[in-house]
KOLPA-883551 format. One record per residue: residue number from 1; residue in three letters; x, y, z of N, C-alpha, C, O in turn. Coordinates in nm, 3 decimals. Layout:
N
MIKOL:k:r:n_px:n_py:n_pz:ca_px:ca_py:ca_pz:c_px:c_py:c_pz:o_px:o_py:o_pz
MIKOL:NUM:ALA:X:Y:Z:X:Y:Z:X:Y:Z:X:Y:Z
...
//
This chain:
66
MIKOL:k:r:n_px:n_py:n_pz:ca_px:ca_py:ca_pz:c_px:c_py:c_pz:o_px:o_py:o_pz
MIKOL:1:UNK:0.084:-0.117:0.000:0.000:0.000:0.000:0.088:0.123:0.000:0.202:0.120:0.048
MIKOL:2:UNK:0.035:0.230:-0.054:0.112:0.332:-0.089:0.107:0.447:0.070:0.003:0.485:0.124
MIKOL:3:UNK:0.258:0.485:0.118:0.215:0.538:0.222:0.201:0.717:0.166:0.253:0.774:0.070
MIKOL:4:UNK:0.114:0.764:0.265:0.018:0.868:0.290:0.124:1.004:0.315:0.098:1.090:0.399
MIKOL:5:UNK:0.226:1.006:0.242:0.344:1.103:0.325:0.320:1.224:0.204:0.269:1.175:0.103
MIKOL:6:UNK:0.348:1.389:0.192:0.337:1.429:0.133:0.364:1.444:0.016:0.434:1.354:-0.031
MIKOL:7:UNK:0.332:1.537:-0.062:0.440:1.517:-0.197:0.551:1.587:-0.246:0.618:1.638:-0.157
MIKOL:8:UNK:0.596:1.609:-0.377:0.728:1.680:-0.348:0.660:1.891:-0.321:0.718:1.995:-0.288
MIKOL:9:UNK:0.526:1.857:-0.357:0.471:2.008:-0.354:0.451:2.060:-0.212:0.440:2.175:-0.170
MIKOL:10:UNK:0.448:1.949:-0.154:0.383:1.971:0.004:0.273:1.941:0.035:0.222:1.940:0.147
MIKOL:11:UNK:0.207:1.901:-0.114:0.063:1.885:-0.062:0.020:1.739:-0.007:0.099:1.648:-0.030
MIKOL:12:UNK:-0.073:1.714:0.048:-0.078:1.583:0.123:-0.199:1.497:0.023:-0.307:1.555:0.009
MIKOL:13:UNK:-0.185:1.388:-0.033:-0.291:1.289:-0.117:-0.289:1.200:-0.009:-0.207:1.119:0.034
MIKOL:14:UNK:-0.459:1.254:0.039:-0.487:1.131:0.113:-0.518:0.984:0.101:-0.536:0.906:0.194
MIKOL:15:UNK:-0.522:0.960:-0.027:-0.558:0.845:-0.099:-0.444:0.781:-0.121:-0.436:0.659:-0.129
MIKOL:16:UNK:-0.360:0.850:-0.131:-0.196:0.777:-0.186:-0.226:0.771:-0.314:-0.141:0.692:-0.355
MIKOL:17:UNK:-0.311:0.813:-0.435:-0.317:0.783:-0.581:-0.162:0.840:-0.630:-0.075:0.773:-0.686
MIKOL:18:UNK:-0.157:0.952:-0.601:-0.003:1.040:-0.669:0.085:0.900:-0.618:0.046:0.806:-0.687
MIKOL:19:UNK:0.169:0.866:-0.543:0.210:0.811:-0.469:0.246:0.667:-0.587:0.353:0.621:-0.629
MIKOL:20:UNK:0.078:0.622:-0.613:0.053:0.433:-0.646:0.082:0.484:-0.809:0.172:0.425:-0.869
MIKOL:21:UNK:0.011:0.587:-0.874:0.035:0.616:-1.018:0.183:0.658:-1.052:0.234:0.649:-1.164
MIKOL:22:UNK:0.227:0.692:-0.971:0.445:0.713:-0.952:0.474:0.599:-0.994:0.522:0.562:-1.102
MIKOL:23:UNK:0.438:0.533:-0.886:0.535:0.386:-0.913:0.505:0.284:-1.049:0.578:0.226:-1.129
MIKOL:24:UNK:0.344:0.295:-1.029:0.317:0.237:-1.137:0.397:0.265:-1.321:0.443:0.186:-1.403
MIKOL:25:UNK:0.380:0.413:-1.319:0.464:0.482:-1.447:0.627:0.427:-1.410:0.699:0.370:-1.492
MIKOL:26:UNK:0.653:0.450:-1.314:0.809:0.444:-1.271:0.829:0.250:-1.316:0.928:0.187:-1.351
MIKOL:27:UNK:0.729:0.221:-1.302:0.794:0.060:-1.316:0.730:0.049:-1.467:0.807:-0.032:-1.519
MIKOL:28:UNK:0.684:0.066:-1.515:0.618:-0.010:-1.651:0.692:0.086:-1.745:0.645:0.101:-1.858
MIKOL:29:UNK:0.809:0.155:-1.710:0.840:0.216:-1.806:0.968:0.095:-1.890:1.033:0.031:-1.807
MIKOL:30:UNK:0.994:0.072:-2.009:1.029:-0.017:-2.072:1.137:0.074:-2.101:1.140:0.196:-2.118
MIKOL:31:UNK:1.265:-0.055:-2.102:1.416:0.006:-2.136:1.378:0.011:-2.274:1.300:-0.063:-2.333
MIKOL:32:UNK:1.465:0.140:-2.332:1.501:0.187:-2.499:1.627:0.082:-2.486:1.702:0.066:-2.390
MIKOL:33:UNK:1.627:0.014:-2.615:1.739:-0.029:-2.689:1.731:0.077:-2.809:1.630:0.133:-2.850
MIKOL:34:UNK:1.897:0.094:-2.869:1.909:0.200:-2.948:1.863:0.105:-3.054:1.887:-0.016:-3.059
MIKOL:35:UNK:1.780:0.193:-3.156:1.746:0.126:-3.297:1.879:0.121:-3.408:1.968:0.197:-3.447
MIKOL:36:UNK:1.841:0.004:-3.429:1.971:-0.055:-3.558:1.944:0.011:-3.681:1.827:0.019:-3.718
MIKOL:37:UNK:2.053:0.071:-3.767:2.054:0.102:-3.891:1.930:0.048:-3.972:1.896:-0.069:-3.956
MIKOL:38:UNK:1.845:0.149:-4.078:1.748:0.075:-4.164:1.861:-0.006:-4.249:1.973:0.035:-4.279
MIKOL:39:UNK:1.799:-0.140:-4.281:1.878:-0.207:-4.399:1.882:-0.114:-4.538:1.804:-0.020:-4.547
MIKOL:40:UNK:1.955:-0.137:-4.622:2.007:-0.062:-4.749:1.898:-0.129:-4.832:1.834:-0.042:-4.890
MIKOL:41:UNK:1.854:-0.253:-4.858:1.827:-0.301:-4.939:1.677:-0.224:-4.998:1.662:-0.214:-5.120
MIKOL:42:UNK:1.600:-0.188:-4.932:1.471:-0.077:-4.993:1.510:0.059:-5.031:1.466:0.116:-5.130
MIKOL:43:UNK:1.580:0.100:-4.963:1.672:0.219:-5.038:1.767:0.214:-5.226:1.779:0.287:-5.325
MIKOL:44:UNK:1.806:0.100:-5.185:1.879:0.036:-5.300:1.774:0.051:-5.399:1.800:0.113:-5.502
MIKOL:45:UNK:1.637:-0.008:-5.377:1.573:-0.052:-5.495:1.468:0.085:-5.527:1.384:0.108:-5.614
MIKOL:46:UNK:1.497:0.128:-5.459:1.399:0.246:-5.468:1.515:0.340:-5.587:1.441:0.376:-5.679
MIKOL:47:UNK:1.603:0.370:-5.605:1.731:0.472:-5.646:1.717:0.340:-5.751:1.674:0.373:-5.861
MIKOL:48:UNK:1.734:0.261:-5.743:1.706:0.175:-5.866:1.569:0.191:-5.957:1.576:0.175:-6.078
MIKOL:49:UNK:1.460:0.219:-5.898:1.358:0.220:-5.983:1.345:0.363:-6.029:1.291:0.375:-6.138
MIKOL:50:UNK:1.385:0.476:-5.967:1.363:0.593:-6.026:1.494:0.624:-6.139:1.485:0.713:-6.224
MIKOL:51:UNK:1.609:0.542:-6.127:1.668:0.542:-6.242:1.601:0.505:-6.374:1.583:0.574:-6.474
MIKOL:52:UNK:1.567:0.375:-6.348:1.506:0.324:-6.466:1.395:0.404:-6.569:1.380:0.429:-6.688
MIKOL:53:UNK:1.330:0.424:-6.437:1.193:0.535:-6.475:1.261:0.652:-6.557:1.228:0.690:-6.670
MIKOL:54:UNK:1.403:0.719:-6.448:1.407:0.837:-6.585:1.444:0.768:-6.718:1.382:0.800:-6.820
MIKOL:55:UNK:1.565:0.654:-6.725:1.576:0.615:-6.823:1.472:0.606:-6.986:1.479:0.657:-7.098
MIKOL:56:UNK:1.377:0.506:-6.915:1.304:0.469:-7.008:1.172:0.626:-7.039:1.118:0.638:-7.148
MIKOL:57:UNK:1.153:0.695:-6.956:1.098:0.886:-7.005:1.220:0.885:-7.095:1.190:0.914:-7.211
MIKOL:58:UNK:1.307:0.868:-7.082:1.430:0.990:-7.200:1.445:0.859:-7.303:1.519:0.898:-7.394
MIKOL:59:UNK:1.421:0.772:-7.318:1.397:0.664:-7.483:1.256:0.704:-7.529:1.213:0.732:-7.641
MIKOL:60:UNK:1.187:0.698:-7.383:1.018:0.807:-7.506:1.054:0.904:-7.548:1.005:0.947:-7.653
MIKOL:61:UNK:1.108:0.939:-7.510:1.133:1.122:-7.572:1.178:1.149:-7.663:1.151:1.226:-7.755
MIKOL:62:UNK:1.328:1.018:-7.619:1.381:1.037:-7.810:1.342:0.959:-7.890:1.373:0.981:-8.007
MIKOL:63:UNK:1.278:0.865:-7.865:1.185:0.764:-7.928:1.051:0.880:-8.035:1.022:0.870:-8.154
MIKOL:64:UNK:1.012:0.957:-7.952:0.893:1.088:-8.010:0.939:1.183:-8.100:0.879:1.229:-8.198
MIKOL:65:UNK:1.055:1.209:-8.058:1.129:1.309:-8.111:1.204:1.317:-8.203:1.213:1.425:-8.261
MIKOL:66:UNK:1.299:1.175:-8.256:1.385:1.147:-8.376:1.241:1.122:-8.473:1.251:1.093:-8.592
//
């Protein structure tokens, strides 16, 4: 049970809720692991497909145009 002592304001919760909702946040808080590098490989294919794309616009073009 949560004891009845004041808080850091001075003010007194007679219920102990400030007190039980502390601990509660204070414990369920979950360790951060640092996040790992995104993999390359969707990046890769992405710079790959907008190559292509301009590619094959500039064979229409001169494809339209000669």
């Amino acid at each position: 049970m949560a004891h009845n002592t004041p808080g850091p304001e001075g003010q007194h919760d007679p219920a102990g809720s400030t007190q039980m909702f502390r601990a509660f946040v204070d414990e369920g808080t979950p360790q951060r692991r640092p996040q790992a590098a995104a993999p390359a490989g969707p990046r890769v294919g992405l710079i790959a497909g907008v190559v292509l794309a301009v590619i094959v616009v500039a064979a229409v073009a001169w494809l339209a145009l000669a």
